[in-house]
Structure formats: structure tokens, C-alpha cells
PLY file of the C-alpha trace (Angstrom):
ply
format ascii 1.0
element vertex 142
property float x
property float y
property float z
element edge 141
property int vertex1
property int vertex2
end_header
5.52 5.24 5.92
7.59 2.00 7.40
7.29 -1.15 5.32
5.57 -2.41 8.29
3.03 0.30 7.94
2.46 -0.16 3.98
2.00 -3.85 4.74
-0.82 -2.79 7.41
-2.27 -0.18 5.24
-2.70 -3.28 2.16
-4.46 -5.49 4.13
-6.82 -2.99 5.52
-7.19 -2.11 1.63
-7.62 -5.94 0.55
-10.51 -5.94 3.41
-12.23 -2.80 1.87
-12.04 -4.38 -1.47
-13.44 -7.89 -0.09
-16.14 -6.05 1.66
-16.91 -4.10 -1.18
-17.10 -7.12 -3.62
-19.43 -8.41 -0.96
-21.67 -5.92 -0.13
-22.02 -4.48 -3.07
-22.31 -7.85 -5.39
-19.47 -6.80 -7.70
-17.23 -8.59 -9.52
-13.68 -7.98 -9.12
-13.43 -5.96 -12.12
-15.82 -3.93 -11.32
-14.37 -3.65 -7.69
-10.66 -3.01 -8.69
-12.06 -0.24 -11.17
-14.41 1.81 -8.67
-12.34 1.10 -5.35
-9.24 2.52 -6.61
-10.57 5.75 -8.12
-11.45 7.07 -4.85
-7.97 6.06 -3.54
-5.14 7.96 -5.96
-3.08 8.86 -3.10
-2.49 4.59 -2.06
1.31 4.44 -3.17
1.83 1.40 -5.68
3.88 -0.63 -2.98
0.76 -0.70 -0.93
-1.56 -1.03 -3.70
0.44 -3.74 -4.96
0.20 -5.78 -1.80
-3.66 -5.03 -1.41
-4.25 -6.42 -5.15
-2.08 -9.49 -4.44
-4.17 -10.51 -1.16
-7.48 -9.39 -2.91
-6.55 -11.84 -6.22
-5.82 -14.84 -3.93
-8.99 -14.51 -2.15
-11.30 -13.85 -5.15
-9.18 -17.05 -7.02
-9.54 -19.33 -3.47
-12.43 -18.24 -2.64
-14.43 -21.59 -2.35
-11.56 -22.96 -0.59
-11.26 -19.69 2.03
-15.01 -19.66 3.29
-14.93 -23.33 3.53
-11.77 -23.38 5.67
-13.27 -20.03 7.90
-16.43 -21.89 8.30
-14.72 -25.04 9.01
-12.92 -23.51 12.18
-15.94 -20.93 13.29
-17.71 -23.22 15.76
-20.79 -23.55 14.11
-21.24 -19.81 12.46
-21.72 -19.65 8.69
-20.81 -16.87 6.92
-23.61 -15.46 6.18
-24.47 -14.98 9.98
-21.20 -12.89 10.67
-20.84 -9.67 10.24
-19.85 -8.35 6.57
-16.53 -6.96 8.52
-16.15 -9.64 10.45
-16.39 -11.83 7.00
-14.21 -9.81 5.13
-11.37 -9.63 8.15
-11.16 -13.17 8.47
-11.36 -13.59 4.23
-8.40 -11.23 4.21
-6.07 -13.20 6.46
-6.71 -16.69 5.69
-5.90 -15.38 1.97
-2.88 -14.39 2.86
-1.90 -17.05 4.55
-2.65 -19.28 1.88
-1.14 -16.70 -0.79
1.73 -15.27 1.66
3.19 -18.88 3.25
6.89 -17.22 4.28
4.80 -14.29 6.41
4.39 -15.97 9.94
0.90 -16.69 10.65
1.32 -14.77 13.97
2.10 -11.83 12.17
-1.09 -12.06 10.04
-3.63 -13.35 12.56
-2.27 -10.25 14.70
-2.42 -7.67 11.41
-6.21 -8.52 10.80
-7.26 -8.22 14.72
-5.30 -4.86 14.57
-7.67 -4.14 11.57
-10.85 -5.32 13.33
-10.21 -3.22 15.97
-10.64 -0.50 13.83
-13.63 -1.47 12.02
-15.71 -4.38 13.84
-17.19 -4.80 16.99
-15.14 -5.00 20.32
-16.97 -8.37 21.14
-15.91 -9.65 17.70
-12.00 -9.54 18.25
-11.88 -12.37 20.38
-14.06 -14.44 17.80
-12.25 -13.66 15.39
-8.48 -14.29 16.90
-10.33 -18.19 17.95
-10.77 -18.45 13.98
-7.59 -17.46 13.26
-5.53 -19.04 15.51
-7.33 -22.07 15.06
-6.73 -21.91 11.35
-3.60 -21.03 11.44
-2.47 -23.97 13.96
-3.81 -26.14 11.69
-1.82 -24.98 8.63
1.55 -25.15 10.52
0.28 -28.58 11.72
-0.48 -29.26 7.75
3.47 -28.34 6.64
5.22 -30.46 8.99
0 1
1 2
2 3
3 4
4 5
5 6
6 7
7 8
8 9
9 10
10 11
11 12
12 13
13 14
14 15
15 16
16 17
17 18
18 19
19 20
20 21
21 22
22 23
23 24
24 25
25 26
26 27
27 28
28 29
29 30
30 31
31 32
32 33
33 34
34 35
35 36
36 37
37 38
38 39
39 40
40 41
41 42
42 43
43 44
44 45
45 46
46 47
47 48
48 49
49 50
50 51
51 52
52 53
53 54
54 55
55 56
56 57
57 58
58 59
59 60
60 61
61 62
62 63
63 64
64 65
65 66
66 67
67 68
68 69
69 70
70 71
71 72
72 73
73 74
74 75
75 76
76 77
77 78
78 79
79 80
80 81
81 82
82 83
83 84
84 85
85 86
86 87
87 88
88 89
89 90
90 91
91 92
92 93
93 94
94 95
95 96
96 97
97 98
98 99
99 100
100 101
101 102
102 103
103 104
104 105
105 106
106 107
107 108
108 109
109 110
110 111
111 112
112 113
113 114
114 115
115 116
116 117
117 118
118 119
119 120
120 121
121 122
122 123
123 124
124 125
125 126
126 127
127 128
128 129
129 130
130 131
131 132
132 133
133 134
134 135
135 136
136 137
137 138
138 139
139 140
140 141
């Protein structure tokens, strides 16, 4: 698998985890213990990744909802979709965790993800969310 394809593969991981800690009201102990016994074959580069982006969103977390919400044209959280959520959670963590990864890159990553797992209609939604948040935190550095 291309490094390319490892990174894709740990943020669609880090998104199963999220949605997991969400839906299921776990902690992230108890998510990092159950998600990853189902999932032997993840290699650790990918693994790794996935825990990194996971970690900053369960330590930000506060400061990621806030900033989705912020930039979501009215929506709150808990009216979005648990995907939906969970997408947008994933990339604006790494974004805040990952600065030197372009946030084109990322904001591209997650709708490539969404496609996969969320509603058609939700894929422009969510690129307005993540554009718009990640325009601001280029505007933010300089």
C-alpha cells in the first residue's frame, strides 16, 4: 500500500474510532481497546497515524466542536449526522495536530472518506465547513 494510501486508510480509521467513541459513549480507553481487536491486520504505520489523529481530537475536543460549529452555518452538532460529525472531527484534528500537511490535502482526504460513508447531499456541506475552517487557519498563521 502507497504512503498515500496508509495515510487515507488512518484517517478513515481515526473516523471509525471518533464515531465509535460517539455512538457508543466510550471513553477512549475503552475505544482504543475494543476497536483495534477487530482490526489485527491495520499495519502499525497506519495504526500509528489513526491513534495520533484520534489523541488530538479526544485531547482538543472542546476546542474542535466549537471551531466545527463555529463555521457550520447555524447546525450544532448534535443535529448532523454521527458520520457527518465524526468526518469533520477527524479533519479539523488533524489540522490542528498535523499543521505541515496542507489543509487542501486534508479537507480533500475527509470528503474522499465521506463519500464512502455519508450521504451524497452531505459532501458539499461538509467541504463549506472545511474549507471555511481551513481558510481561516491559514488566515490565522500569517
Amino acid at each position: 500500500m502507497s504512503v498515500v494510501g496508509k495515510r487515507r486508510k488512518s484517517r478513515e480509521l481515526a473516523m471509525q474510532m471518533l464515531f465509535q467513541s460517539d455512538i457508543g459513549k466510550q471513553n477512549p480507553d475503552e475505544v482504543r481497546s475494543t476497536f483495534w481487536q477487530a482490526r489485527e491486520d491495520v499495519e502499525d504505520e497506519a495504526r500509528g497515524f489513526a491513534e495520533d489523529i484520534f489523541r488530538v481530537a479526544v485531547a482538543r475536543e472542546e476546542e474542535i466542536d466549537q471551531t466545527i460549529e463555529s463555521h457550520s452555518a447555524n447546525w450544532k452538532l448534535t443535529r448532523m449526522s454521527a458520520v457527518d460529525r465524526n468526518v469533520l472531527r477527524m479533519a479539523v484534528a488533524e489540522m490542528i495536530g498535523f499543521p505541515g500537511t496542507p489543509h487542501q490535502i486534508v479537507i480533500n482526504e475527509a470528503l474522499e472518506i465521506a463519500k464512502r460513508y455519508s450521504a451524497p447531499e452531505s459532501i458539499n456541506f461538509l467541504n463549506g465547513v472545511l474549507d471555511a475552517i481551513g481558510k481561516e487557519r491559514l488566515n490565522a498563521k500569517g
